[in-house]
C-alpha positions as CSV (number, residue, x, y, z in Angstrom):
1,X,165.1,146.3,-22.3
2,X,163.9,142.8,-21.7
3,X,165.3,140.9,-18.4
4,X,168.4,139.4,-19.5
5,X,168.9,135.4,-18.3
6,X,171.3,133.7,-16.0
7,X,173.6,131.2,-16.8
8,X,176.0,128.1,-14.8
9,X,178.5,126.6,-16.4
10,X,181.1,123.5,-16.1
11,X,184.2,125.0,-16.7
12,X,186.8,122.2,-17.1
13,X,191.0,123.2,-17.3
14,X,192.3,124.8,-20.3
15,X,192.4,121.8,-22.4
16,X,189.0,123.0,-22.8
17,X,190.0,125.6,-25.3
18,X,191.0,122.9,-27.8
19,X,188.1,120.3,-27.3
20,X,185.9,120.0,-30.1
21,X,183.7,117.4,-28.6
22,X,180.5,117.9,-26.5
23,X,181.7,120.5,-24.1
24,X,183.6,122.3,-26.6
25,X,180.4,122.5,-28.8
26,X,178.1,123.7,-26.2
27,X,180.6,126.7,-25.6
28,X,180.7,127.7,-29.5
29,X,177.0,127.9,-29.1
30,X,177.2,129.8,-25.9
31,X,179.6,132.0,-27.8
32,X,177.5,132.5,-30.7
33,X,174.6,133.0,-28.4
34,X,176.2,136.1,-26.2
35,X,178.0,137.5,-28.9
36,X,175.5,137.6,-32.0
37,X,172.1,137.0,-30.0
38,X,172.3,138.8,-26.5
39,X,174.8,141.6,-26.9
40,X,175.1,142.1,-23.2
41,X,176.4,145.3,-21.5
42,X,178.4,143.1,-19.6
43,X,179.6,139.8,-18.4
44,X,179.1,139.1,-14.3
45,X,180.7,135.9,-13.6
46,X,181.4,134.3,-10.7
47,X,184.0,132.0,-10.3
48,X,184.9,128.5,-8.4
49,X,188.4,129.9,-8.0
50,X,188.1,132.7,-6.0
51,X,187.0,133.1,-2.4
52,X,185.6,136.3,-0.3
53,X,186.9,136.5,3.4
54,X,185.7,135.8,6.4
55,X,181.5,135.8,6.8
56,X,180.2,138.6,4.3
57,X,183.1,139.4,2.8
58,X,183.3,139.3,-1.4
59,X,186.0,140.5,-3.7
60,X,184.7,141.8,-7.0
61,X,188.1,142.5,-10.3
62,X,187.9,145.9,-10.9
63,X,190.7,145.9,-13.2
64,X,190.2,147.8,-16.8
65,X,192.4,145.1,-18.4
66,X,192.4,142.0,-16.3
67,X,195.7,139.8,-16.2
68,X,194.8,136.1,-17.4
69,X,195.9,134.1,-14.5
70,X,197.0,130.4,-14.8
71,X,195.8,128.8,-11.6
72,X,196.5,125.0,-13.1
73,X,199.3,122.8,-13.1
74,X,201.1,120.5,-15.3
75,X,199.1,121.2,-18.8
76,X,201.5,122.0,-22.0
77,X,203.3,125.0,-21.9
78,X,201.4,126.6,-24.6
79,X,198.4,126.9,-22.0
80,X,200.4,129.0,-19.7
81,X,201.5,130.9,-22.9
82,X,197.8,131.9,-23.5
83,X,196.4,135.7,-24.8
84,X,193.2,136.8,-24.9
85,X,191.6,140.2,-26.3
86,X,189.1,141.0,-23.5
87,X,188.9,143.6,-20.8
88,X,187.2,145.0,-17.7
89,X,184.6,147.5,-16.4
90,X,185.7,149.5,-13.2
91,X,181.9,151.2,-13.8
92,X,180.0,147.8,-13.5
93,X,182.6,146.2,-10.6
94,X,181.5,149.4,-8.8
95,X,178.1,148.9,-9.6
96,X,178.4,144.7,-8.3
97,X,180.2,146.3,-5.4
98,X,177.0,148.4,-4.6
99,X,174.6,146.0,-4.6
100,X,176.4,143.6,-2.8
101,X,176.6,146.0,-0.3
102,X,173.3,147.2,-0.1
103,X,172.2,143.6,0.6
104,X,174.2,143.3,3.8
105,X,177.7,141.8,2.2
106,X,180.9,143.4,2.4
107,X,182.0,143.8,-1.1
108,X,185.7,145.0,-1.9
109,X,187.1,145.7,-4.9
110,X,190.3,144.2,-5.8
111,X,192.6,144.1,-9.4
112,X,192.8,140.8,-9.4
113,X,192.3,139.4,-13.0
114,X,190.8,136.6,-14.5
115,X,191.0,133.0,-12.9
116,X,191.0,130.0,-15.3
117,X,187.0,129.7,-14.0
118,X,186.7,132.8,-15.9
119,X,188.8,132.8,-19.0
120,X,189.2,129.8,-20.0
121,X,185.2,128.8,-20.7
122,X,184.6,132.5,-21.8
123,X,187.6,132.9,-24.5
124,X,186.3,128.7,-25.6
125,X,183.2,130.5,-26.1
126,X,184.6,134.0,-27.4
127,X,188.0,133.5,-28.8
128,X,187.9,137.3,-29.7
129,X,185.8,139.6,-27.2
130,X,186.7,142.7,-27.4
131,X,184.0,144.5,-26.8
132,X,181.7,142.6,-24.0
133,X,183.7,144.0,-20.6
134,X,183.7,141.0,-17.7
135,X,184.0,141.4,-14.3
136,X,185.2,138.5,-12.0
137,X,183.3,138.2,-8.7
138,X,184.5,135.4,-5.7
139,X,182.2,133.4,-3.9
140,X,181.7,133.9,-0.1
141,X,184.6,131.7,1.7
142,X,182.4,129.0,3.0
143,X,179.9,126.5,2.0
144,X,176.6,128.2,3.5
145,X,174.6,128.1,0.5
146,X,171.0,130.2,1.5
147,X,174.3,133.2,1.7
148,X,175.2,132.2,-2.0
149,X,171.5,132.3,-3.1
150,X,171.3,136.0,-1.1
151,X,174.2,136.7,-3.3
152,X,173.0,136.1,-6.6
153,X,169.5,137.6,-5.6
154,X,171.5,140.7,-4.8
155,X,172.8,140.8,-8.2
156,X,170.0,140.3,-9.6
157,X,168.5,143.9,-10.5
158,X,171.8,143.5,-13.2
159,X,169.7,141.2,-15.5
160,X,167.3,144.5,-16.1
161,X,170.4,146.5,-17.2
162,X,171.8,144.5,-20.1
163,X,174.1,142.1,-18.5
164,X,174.2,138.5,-17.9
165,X,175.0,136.8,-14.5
166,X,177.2,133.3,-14.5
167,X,177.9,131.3,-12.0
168,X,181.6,129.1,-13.4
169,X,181.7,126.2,-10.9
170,X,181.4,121.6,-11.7
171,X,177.8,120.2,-11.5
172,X,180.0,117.6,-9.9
173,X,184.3,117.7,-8.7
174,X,186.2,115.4,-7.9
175,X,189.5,115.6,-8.6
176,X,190.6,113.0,-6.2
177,X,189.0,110.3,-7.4
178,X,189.0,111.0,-11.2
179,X,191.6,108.6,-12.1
180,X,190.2,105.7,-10.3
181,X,187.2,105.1,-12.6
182,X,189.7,106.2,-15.5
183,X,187.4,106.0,-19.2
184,X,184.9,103.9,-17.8
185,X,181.2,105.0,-17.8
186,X,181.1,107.8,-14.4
187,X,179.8,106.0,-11.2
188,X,176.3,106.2,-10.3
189,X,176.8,108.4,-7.5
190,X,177.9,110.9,-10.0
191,X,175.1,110.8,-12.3
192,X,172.4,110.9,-9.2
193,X,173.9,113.9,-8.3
194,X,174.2,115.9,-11.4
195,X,170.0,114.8,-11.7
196,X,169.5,116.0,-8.4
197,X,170.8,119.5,-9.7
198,X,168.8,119.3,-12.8
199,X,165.6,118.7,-10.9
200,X,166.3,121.7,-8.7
201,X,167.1,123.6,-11.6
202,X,164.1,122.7,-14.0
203,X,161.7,121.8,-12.1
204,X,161.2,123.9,-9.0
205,X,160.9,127.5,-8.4
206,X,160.9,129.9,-5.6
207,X,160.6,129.3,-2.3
208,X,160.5,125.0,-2.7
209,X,164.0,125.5,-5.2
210,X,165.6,127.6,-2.3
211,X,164.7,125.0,0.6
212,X,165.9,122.3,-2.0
213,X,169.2,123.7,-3.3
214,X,170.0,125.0,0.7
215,X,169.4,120.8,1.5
216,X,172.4,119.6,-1.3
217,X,175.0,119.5,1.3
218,X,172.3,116.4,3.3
219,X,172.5,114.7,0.0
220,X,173.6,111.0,0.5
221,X,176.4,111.6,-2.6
222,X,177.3,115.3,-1.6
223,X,180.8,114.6,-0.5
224,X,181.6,112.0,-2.9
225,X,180.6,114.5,-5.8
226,X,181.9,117.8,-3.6
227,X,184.8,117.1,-1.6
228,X,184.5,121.0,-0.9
229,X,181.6,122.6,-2.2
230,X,183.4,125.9,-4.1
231,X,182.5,124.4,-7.2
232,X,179.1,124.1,-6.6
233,X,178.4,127.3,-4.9
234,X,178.2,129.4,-8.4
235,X,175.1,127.4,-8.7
236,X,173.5,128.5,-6.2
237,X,174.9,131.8,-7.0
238,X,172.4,131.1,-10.4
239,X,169.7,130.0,-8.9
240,X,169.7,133.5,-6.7
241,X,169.8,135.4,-9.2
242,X,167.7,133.7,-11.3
243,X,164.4,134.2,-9.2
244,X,161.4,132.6,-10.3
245,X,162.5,132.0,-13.7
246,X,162.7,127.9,-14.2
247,X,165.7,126.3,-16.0
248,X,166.8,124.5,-19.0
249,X,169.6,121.8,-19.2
250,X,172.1,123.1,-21.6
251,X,174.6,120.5,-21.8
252,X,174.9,117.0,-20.0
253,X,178.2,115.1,-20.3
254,X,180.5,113.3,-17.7
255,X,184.2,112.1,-17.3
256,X,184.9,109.8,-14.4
257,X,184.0,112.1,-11.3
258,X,183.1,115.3,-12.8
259,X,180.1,116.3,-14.8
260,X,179.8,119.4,-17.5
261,X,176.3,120.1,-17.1
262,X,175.7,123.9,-17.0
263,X,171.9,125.3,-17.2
264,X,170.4,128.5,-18.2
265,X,167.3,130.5,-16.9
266,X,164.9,133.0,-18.4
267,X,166.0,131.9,-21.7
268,X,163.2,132.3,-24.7
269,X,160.4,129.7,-25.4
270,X,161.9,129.4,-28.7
271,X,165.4,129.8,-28.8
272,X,167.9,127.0,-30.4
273,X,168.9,125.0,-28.1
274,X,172.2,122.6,-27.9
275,X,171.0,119.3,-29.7
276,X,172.5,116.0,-28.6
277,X,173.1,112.9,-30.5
278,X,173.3,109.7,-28.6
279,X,177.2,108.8,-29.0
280,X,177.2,111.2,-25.8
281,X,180.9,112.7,-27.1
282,X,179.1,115.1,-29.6
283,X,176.0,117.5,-30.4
């Protein structure tokens, strides 16, 4: 079975599940690419929304049939009204919760369900998926990120047993500041960032993309882009798991203070990527 690859992702809110433009297209194609291309045993994804406790401590969904929960506020009702026809794998949480373990965290399993991190880019991508289980892992509760990067290279024996490992965070979130630059073009600070993470991503590997991805907190933007870093840790989350295996920039896109970009790794030489026109709204 060949190693299978790693992704992060930009979630967005559930409006997401209706957009058609260039974030919506890159998760058809995500969609199309897990369901009709990889077939994965499973789906580990670890989401923004969800935090361990105290220094070690991770919570992994062990739930056969996780509850979709709506962790977002004042969206139409039909968001909160949502279905979706996916389920769980006690086996695999087990499995997460093992390795975690064995790497010196202190995993527990919890029926938790599915955050909007999880289901909301996931059922975009799969709007039926029955038959790919997902399990829902937190992040650590603080912003160390060498810890996150442990994390993800525990998890990592996963990719030679058929599943794939996403980290769901925001290249860059800022909700606090999102309205102030409104529809105009994103401030700089935001695009430096989001190449920053695209360097790191594509261009380094191993030991110099651990020192450099530990170092984003010292960026001179970090705060603006990451008034708390739980959005970015997934990332590093991907790059842990991810070893040596270099990245590719799947989608790039920005609203005010957030950007979509999400990345995969140890995807084929030749596979079909995303292509984008130069609108910047649409593949």
């Amino acid at each position: 079975m060949p190693k299978f690859p790693v992704f992060f992702i930009s979630h967005g809110g559930p409006n997401l599940l209706e957009d058609q433009a260039r974030p919506g297209h890159f998760y058809s194609w995500l969609g199309n690419y897990l369901k009709n291309e990889l077939k994965p045993k499973a789906i580990v994804i670890i989401s923004a929304h969800w935090q361990g406790e105290g220094r070690e401590g991770v919570f992994v969904d062990t739930s056969e049939k996780p509850k979709l929960i709506y962790d977002f506020y004042n969206f139409p009702r039909r968001y909160y009204e949502e279905k979706w026809d996916h389920k769980g794998s006690p086996s695999m949480a087990n499995r997460v919760i093992d390795l975690l373990n064995k790497s010196g965290f202190n995993a527990i399993g919890q029926k938790y369900g599915n955050d909007h991190g999880v289901w909301v880019p996931l059922k975009r991508a799969m709007e039926s998926n029955p038959d790919i289980p997902i399990v829902e892992v937190s992040t650590l509760a603080h912003e160390n990120m060498q810890m996150h990067i442990k994390m993800g290279e525990a998890l990592a024996p996963l990719r030679d047993e058929g599943v794939v490992i996403i980290g769901s965070g925001s290249a860059v979130h800022n909700l606090n500041q999102l309205w102030t630059f409104g529809n105009g073009p994103s401030p700089r600070f935001v695009v430096d960032f989001d190449h920053e993470l695209e360097k790191i991503a594509c261009d380094y590997v191993d030991q110099e993309r651990k020192e450099k991805s530990s170092e984003l907190n010292k960026h001179p933007n970090f705060r603006k882009c990451h008034p708390t870093a739980e959005h970015l840790v997934p990332f590093h989350v991907a790059l842990g798991a991810a070893g040596n295996d270099k990245g590719k920039k799947l989608l790039e896109d920005y609203f005010s203070t957030l950007s979509w970009s999400s990345f995969g790794f140890g995807l084929p030489t030749d596979i079909k990527l995303p292509k984008y026109d130069s609108s910047k709204t649409a593949f």
